[in-house]
C-alpha positions in Angstrom: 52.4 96.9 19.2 51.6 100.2 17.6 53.9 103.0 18.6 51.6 106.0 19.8 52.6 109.4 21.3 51.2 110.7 24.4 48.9 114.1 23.4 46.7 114.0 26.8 47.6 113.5 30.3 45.4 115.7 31.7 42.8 114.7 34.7 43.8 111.7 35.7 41.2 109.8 38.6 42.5 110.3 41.8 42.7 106.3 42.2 45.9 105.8 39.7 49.0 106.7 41.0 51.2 108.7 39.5 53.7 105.9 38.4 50.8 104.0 36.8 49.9 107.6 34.4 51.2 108.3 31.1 53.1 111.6 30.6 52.4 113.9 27.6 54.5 113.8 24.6 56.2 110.9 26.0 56.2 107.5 23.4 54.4 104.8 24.5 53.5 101.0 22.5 49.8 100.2 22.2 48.8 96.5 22.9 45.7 95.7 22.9 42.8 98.0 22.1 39.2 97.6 23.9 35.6 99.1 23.5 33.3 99.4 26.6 30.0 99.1 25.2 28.5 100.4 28.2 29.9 104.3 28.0 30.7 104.1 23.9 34.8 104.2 25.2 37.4 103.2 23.4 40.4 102.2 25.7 44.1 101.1 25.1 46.7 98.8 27.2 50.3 100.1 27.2 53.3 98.0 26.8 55.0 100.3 29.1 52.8 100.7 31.8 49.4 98.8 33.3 46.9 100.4 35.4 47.0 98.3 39.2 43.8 96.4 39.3 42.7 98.0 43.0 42.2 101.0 40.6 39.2 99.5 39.0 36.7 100.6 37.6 39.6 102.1 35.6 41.4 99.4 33.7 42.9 100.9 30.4 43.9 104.3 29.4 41.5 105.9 27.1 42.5 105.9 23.6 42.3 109.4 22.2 45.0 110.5 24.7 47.6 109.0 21.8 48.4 109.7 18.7 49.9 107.8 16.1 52.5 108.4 13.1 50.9 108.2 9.3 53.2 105.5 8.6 51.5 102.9 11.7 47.5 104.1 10.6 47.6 100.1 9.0 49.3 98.4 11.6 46.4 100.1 14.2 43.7 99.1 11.7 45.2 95.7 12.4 45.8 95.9 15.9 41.9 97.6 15.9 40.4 94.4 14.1 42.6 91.3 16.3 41.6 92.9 19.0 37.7 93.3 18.0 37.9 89.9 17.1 39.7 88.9 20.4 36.4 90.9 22.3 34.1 89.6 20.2 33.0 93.0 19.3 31.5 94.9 16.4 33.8 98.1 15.8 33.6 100.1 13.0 36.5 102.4 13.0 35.1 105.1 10.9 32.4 105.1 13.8 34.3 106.3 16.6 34.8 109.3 17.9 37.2 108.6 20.9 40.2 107.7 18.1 44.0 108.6 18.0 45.1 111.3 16.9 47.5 111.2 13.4 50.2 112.8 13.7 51.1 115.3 10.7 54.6 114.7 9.0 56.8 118.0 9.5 
Protein backbone atom coordinates (compact mmCIF):
# COMPACT_ATOMS: atom_id res chain seq x y z
CA UNK A 1 0.00 0.00 0.00
CA UNK A 2 1.34 3.43 -0.98
CA UNK A 3 0.25 6.20 1.17
CA UNK A 4 -1.14 9.03 -1.17
CA UNK A 5 -2.74 12.44 -0.28
CA UNK A 6 -5.98 13.53 -1.71
CA UNK A 7 -5.17 16.90 -4.09
CA UNK A 8 -8.60 16.50 -6.30
CA UNK A 9 -12.08 15.91 -5.24
CA UNK A 10 -13.63 17.93 -7.50
CA UNK A 11 -16.56 16.66 -10.08
CA UNK A 12 -17.43 13.64 -8.86
CA UNK A 13 -20.28 11.52 -11.32
CA UNK A 14 -23.49 11.89 -9.99
CA UNK A 15 -23.62 7.84 -9.68
CA UNK A 16 -21.06 7.65 -6.47
CA UNK A 17 -22.35 8.60 -3.35
CA UNK A 18 -20.92 10.77 -1.28
CA UNK A 19 -19.67 8.10 1.27
CA UNK A 20 -17.96 6.22 -1.55
CA UNK A 21 -15.77 9.83 -2.63
CA UNK A 22 -12.51 10.81 -1.50
CA UNK A 23 -12.17 14.14 0.32
CA UNK A 24 -9.29 16.62 -0.52
CA UNK A 25 -6.20 16.76 1.47
CA UNK A 26 -7.44 13.79 3.32
CA UNK A 27 -4.73 10.54 3.42
CA UNK A 28 -5.72 7.70 1.72
CA UNK A 29 -3.54 4.06 0.99
CA UNK A 30 -3.22 3.13 -2.73
CA UNK A 31 -3.82 -0.64 -3.54
CA UNK A 32 -3.82 -1.64 -6.63
CA UNK A 33 -3.18 0.63 -9.65
CA UNK A 34 -5.02 -0.06 -13.11
CA UNK A 35 -4.76 1.35 -16.83
CA UNK A 36 -7.89 1.43 -19.09
CA UNK A 37 -6.57 1.03 -22.43
CA UNK A 38 -9.62 2.12 -23.84
CA UNK A 39 -9.56 6.05 -22.62
CA UNK A 40 -5.51 6.09 -21.89
CA UNK A 41 -6.71 6.34 -17.77
CA UNK A 42 -4.80 5.50 -15.16
CA UNK A 43 -7.00 4.57 -12.08
CA UNK A 44 -6.30 3.57 -8.39
CA UNK A 45 -8.20 1.29 -5.66
CA UNK A 46 -8.23 2.80 -2.08
CA UNK A 47 -7.66 0.80 1.01
CA UNK A 48 -10.09 3.09 2.66
CA UNK A 49 -12.79 3.21 0.51
CA UNK A 50 -14.32 1.14 -2.80
CA UNK A 51 -16.49 2.53 -5.31
CA UNK A 52 -20.15 0.22 -5.09
CA UNK A 53 -20.27 -1.82 -8.18
CA UNK A 54 -24.08 -0.41 -9.26
CA UNK A 55 -21.80 2.70 -10.01
CA UNK A 56 -20.19 1.08 -12.91
CA UNK A 57 -18.84 2.20 -15.49
CA UNK A 58 -16.90 3.93 -12.67
CA UNK A 59 -14.81 1.42 -10.81
CA UNK A 60 -11.62 3.12 -9.44
CA UNK A 61 -10.73 6.59 -8.58
CA UNK A 62 -8.53 8.21 -11.16
CA UNK A 63 -5.06 8.45 -10.16
CA UNK A 64 -3.81 12.01 -10.55
CA UNK A 65 -6.38 13.02 -7.84
CA UNK A 66 -3.37 11.81 -5.24
CA UNK A 67 -0.30 12.72 -4.58
CA UNK A 68 2.47 11.02 -2.99
CA UNK A 69 5.43 11.80 -0.48
CA UNK A 70 9.28 11.76 -2.18
CA UNK A 71 10.12 9.14 0.20
CA UNK A 72 7.17 6.39 -1.28
CA UNK A 73 8.11 7.42 -5.43
CA UNK A 74 9.90 3.54 -5.18
CA UNK A 75 7.37 1.80 -3.34
CA UNK A 76 4.72 3.20 -6.26
CA UNK A 77 7.17 2.27 -8.94
CA UNK A 78 6.63 -1.10 -7.31
CA UNK A 79 3.20 -1.05 -6.65
CA UNK A 80 3.01 0.44 -10.59
CA UNK A 81 4.92 -2.72 -12.04
CA UNK A 82 3.01 -5.84 -9.70
CA UNK A 83 0.16 -4.37 -10.69
CA UNK A 84 1.03 -4.12 -14.57
CA UNK A 85 2.20 -7.46 -14.27
CA UNK A 86 -1.05 -8.51 -12.37
CA UNK A 87 -3.07 -6.77 -15.70
CA UNK A 88 -0.95 -8.04 -17.96
CA UNK A 89 -0.33 -4.66 -19.26
CA UNK A 90 2.49 -2.63 -20.92
CA UNK A 91 2.95 0.65 -18.69
CA UNK A 92 5.64 2.82 -19.02
CA UNK A 93 5.63 5.22 -16.22
CA UNK A 94 7.50 7.94 -17.80
CA UNK A 95 4.54 7.71 -20.45
CA UNK A 96 1.74 8.79 -18.52
CA UNK A 97 0.28 11.77 -18.19
CA UNK A 98 -2.58 11.03 -15.69
CA UNK A 99 0.26 10.37 -12.70
CA UNK A 100 0.44 11.43 -8.95
CA UNK A 101 1.40 14.23 -7.98
CA UNK A 102 4.90 14.41 -5.58
CA UNK A 103 4.64 16.13 -2.96
CA UNK A 104 7.53 18.78 -2.27
CA UNK A 105 9.30 18.44 1.23
CA UNK A 106 8.61 21.75 3.33
Amino acid sequence: MIKALCIDDANRPEDIPLSAWVKKNEWYHITHIIFNEINQVQGCELYELEIPKECFPYTNYRLSRFAIEPKDVEAFLELLKLSTELNDVNIDFEKLTDKPAVLEKV
